[in-house]
C-alpha positions in Angstrom: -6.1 27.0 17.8 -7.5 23.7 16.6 -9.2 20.8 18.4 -9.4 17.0 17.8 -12.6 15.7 19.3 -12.4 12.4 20.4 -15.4 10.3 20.2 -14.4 6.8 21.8 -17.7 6.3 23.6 -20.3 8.4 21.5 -21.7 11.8 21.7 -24.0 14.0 23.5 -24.6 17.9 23.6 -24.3 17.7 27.4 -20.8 15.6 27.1 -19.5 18.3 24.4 -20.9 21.4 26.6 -19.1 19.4 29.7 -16.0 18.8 27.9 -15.8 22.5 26.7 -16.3 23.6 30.1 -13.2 21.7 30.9 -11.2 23.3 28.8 -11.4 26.1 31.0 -14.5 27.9 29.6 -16.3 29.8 32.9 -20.1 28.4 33.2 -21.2 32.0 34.7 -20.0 33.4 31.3 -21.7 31.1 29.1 -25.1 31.4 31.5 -24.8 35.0 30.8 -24.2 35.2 26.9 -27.3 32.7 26.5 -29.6 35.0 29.1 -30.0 36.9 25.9 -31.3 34.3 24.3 -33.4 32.1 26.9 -34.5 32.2 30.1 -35.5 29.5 33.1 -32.4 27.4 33.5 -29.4 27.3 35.4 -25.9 25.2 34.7 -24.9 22.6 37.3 -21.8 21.1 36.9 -19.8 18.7 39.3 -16.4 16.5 39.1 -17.3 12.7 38.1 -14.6 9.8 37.9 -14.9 7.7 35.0 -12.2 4.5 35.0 -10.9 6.7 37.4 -10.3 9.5 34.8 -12.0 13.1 36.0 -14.3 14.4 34.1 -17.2 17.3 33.7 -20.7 16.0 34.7 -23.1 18.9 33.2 -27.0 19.2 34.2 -29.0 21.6 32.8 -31.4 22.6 35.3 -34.5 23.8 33.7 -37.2 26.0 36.0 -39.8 26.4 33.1 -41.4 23.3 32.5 -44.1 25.0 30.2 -41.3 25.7 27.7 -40.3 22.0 27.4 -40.3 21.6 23.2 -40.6 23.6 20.6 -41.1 23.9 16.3 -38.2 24.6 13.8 -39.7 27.8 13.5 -39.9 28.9 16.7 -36.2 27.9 17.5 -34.8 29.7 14.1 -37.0 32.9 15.5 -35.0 32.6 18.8 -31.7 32.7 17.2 -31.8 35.1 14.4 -33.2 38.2 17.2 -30.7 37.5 19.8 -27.7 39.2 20.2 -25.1 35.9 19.8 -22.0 36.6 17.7 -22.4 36.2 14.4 -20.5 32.7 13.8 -22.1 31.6 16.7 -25.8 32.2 15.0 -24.6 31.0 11.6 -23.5 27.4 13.7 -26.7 27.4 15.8 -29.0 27.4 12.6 -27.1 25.3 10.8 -27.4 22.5 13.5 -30.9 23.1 13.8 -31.3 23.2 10.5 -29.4 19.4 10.1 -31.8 18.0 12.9 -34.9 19.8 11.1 -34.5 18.4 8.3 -34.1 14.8 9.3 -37.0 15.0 11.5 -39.2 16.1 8.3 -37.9 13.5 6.1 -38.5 10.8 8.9 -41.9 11.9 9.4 -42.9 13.6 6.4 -43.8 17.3 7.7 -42.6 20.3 6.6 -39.6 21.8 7.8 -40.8 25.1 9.1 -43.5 23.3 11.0 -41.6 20.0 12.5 -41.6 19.8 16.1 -39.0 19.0 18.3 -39.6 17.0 21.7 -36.6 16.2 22.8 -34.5 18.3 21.2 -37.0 21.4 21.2 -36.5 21.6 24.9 -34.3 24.4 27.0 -31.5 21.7 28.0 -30.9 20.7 24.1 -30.9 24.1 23.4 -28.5 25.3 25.8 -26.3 22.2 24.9 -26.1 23.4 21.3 -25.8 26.9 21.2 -23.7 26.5 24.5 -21.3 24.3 22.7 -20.7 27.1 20.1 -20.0 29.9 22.4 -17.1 28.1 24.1 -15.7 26.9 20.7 -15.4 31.2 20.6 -14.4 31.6 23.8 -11.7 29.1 23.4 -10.9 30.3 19.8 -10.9 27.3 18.1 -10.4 27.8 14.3 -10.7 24.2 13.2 -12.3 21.0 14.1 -11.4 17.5 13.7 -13.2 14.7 15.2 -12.8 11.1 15.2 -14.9 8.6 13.4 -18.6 8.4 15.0 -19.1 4.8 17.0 -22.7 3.9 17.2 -24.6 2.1 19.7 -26.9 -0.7 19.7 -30.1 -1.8 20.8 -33.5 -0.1 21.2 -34.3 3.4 23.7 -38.1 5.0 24.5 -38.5 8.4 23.6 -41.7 10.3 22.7 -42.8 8.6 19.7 -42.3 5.2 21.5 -39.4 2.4 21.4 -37.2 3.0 18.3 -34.0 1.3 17.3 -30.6 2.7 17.9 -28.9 5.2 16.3 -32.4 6.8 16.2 -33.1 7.7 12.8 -32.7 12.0 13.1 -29.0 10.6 14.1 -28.7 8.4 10.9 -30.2 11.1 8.6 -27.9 14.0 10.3 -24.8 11.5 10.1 -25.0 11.2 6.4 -21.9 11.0 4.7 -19.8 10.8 7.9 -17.9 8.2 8.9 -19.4 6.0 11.4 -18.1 2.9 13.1 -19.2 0.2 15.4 -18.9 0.2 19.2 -19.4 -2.5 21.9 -22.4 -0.4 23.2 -25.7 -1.5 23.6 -27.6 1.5 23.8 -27.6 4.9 22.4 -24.2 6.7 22.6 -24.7 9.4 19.8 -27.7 11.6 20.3 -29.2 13.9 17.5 -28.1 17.1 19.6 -24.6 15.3 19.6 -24.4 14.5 16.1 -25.8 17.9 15.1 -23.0 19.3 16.8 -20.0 17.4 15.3 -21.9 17.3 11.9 -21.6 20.9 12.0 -18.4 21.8 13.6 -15.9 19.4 12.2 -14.1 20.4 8.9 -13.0 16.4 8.7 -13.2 12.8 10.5 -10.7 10.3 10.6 -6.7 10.3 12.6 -6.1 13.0 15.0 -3.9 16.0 12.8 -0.8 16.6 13.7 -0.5 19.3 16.8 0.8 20.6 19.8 -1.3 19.3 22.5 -2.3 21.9 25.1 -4.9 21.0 27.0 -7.8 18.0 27.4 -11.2 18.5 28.5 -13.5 15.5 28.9 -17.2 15.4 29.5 -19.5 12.8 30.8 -22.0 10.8 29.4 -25.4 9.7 32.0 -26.0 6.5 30.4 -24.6 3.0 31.6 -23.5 1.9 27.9 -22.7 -1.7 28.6 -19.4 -1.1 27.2 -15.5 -1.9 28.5 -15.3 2.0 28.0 -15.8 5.1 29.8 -18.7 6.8 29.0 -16.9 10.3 28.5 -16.0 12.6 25.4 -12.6 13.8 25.1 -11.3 17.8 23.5 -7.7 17.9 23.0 -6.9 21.4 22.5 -3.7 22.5 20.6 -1.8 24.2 17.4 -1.5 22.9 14.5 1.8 21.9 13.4 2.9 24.2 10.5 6.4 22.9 8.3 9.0 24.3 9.8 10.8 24.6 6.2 9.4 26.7 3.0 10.3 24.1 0.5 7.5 21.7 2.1 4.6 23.8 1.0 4.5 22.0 -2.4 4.5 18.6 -0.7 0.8 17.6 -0.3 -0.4 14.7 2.2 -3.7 12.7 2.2 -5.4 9.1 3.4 -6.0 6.7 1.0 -6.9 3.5 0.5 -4.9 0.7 -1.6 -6.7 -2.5 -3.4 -4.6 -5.8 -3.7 -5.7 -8.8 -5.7 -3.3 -11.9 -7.6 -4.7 -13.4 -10.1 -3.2 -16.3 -12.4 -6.2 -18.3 -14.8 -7.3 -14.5 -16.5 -7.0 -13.7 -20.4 -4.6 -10.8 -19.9 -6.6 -9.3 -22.7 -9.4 -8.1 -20.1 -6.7 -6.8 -17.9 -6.5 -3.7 -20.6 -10.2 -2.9 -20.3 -10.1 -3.4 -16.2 -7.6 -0.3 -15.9 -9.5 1.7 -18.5 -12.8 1.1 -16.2 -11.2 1.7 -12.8 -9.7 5.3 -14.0 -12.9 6.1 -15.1 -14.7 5.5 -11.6 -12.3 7.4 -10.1 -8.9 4.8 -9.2 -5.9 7.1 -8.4 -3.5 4.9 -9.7 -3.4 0.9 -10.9 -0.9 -1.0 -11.6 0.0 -4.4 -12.6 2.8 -6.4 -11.2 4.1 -9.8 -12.6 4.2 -12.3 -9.4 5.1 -16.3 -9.0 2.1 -18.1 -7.3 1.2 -21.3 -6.0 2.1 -24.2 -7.9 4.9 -21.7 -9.4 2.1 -20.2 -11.6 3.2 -16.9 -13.2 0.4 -14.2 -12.4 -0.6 -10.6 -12.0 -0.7 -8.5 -8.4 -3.3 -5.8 -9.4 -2.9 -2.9 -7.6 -5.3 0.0 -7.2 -5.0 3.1 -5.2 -8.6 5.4 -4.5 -9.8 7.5 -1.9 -12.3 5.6 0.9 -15.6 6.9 -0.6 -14.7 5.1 -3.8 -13.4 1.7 -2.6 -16.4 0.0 -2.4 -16.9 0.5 -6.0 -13.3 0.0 -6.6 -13.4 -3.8 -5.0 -17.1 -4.2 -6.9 -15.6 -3.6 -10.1 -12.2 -6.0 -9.7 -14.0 -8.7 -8.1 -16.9 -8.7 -11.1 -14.1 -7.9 -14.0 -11.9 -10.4 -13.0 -11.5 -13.7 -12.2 -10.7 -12.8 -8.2 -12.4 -14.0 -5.2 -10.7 -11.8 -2.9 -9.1 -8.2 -2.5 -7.3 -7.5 0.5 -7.6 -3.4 1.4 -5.7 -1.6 3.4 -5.5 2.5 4.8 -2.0 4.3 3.7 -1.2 7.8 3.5 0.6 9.0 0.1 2.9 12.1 -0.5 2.8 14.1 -3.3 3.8 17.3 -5.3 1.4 19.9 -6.0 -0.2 19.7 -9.8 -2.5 21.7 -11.5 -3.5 22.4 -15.0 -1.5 25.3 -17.1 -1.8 26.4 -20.5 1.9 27.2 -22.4 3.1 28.1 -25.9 4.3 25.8 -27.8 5.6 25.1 -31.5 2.2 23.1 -32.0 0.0 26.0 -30.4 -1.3 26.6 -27.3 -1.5 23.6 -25.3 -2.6 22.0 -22.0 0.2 20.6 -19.7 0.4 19.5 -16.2 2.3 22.8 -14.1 3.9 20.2 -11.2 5.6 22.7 -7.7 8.9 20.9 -7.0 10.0 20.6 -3.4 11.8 23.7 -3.5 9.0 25.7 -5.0 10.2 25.7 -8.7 8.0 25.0 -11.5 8.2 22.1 -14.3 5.7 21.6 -16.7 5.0 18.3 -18.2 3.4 17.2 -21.1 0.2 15.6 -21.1 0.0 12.2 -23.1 -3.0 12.2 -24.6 -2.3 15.7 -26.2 1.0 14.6 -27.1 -0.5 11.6 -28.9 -3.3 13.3 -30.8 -0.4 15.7 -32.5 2.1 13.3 -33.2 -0.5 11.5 -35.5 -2.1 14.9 -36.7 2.1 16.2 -37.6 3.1 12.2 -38.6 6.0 12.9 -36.4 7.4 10.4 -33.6 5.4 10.4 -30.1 8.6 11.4 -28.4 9.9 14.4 -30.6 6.2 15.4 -29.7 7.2 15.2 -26.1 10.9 17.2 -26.5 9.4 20.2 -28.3 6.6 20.5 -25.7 9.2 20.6 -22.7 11.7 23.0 -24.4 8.9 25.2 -25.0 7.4 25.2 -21.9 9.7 24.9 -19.0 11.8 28.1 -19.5 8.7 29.5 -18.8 8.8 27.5 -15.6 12.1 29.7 -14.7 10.7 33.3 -14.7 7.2 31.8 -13.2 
């Protein structure tokens, strides 16, 4: 079972808990399993309308005040001598762990000794280790979850007014994809970013699945935005190809990088490909194109994964004599590759082992190789390139 957790209008731990919930997980069950780890709160829930779109309003109803916030340490303590599953303890501290450590960084304490306020109290508690007893119950194996939209604006909590995203939510957000939102308050809290941060495997589309069921929870806040404050869980299984011979074709998001450009020395366009392989272009290519005024130019085109485009577009607009790059989100196909070592008249030698779409093996020469020996032998490049594949690919036959 997988789930795709769609963030449209931010994130909470009492919107995931609510959500969860339904899904169909029982709120006296998940009362019970935490019993063993806290006491002096009871689960409320009730049925809210949203844009006219029912949802799972949760309140956790706290009865000891006295416990209202607590340390790192205290909370770790709590976890590893309670009873929880396994999995669900290995979450729990991780979570905390993410929210400790940006509240020490942001006000330079120690980790073990950082206090929570907000987040140290029973409700956040019950929110987060809550949330990871119903991803058990429901036996969810995997996790997507949309890009996170962020709010705007300022909110009042214990250390006074503070911009939005608070700053625990910006550290524990690091390196996840955010977005903008219409909001103008806070929409992702740390417990709600804690949460996702540690639960989903990726962010981006939702994967492909059999949809089973929805579960959406709300939000409290009036967000000043055209949408409804709720998070939505779409439960399901993950589509798995139907056919054997599609294991070898791979499938991943990337980004392309387009620029023309017609007043360039062509000479630098030798040096711009070397530098864009080496920070980490999939593929460039140039393209001969008619432009305006029927000058002849080159398309330069340049395919990289999203946490290297930035530096991709740095690089072309500062090599070249651009002023623009246009970018756009594709996905590409492609045949399994890896690195093999054969025998081969020339010794043992590196070549790229590529898994056709009907799982058989080729092996293909790799050009620098092939280059070094063809100088080395005084022999031409593509006798170089013969012997390699006669030598190797009947060994691609009884693989």
């Amino acid at each position: 079972m997988i789930a795709y957790v769609d963030m449209f209008s931010g994130i909470s731990g009492d919107m995931t808990l609510g959500a969860l919930i339904d899904l169909g997980v029982p709120v006296n069950w998940i009362e019970e399993e935490l019993s063993h780890v806290l006491r002096g709160f009871q689960l409320k829930t009730s049925i809210v309308y949203k844009h006219h779109l029912k949802a799972i309003d949760l309140i956790v109803d706290v009865s000891d005040k006295d416990n209202s916030s607590r340390n790192y340490k205290d909370i770790k303590e709590l976890i590893k001598n309670s009873s929880l599953p396994e999995k669900v303890k290995k979450n729990s501290l991780l979570a905390f762990e993410k929210i400790a450590r940006a509240e020490s960084v942001i006000h330079g304490k120690d980790i073990e000794t950082v206090h929570f306020h907000e987040i140290g109290g029973i409700d956040s508690i019950v929110d987060i280790i809550g949330s990871f007893l119903c991803v058990e119950y429901l036996g969810i194996k995997k996790v997507y979850a949309s890009p996170v939209p962020l709010g705007s604006g300022f909110v009042t909590c214990f250390h006074g007014k503070i911009p939005v995203p608070v700053p625990a939510t910006v550290a524990i957000l690091k390196d996840i994809p955010v977005k903008p939102s219409d909001a103008n308050t806070e929409i992702v809290t740390p417990t709600g970013a804690a949460i996702i941060a540690t639960l989903a495997s990726c962010f981006g589309r939702m994967p492909e699945m059999t949809m089973q069921k929805v579960g959406y929870g709300a939000g409290k806040r009036d967000t000043g935005s055209g949408l409804p404050n709720l998070l939505r869980i779409i439960l399901g299984k993950e589509i798995k190809d139907q056919k054997e011979d599609k294991a070898a074709i791979q499938k991943e998001a990337i980004y392309v990088a387009e620029t023309n450009v017609d007043d360039m020395n062509p000479e630098v366009l030798g040096f711009l490909m070397e530098t864009l392989f080496e920070n980490q272009a999939l593929d460039v290519c140039y393209v001969p194109v008619q432009m305006k005024k029927n000058r002849p130019g080159i398309q330069i085109e340049v395919m990289c994964r999203k946490e290297d485009l930035d530096n991709i577009v740095h690089i072309i607009l500062a090599q070249t004599t651009s002023i623009g790059v246009r970018c756009h989100e594709c996905e590409r196909f492609f045949l399994l590759r890896e690195k093999a070592f054969v025998k081969t008249l020339f010794g043992k030698l590196q070549v790229k082992k590529i898994t056709n779409p009907d799982n058989t093996v080729r092996f293909v020469p790799e050009y620098d190789i092939a280059k070094r020996i063809a100088k080395q032998k005084k022999i031409a490049l593509k006798d170089v390139y013969n012997q390699i594949l006669r030598d190797a690919n009947p060994l691609a036959q009884s693989s």
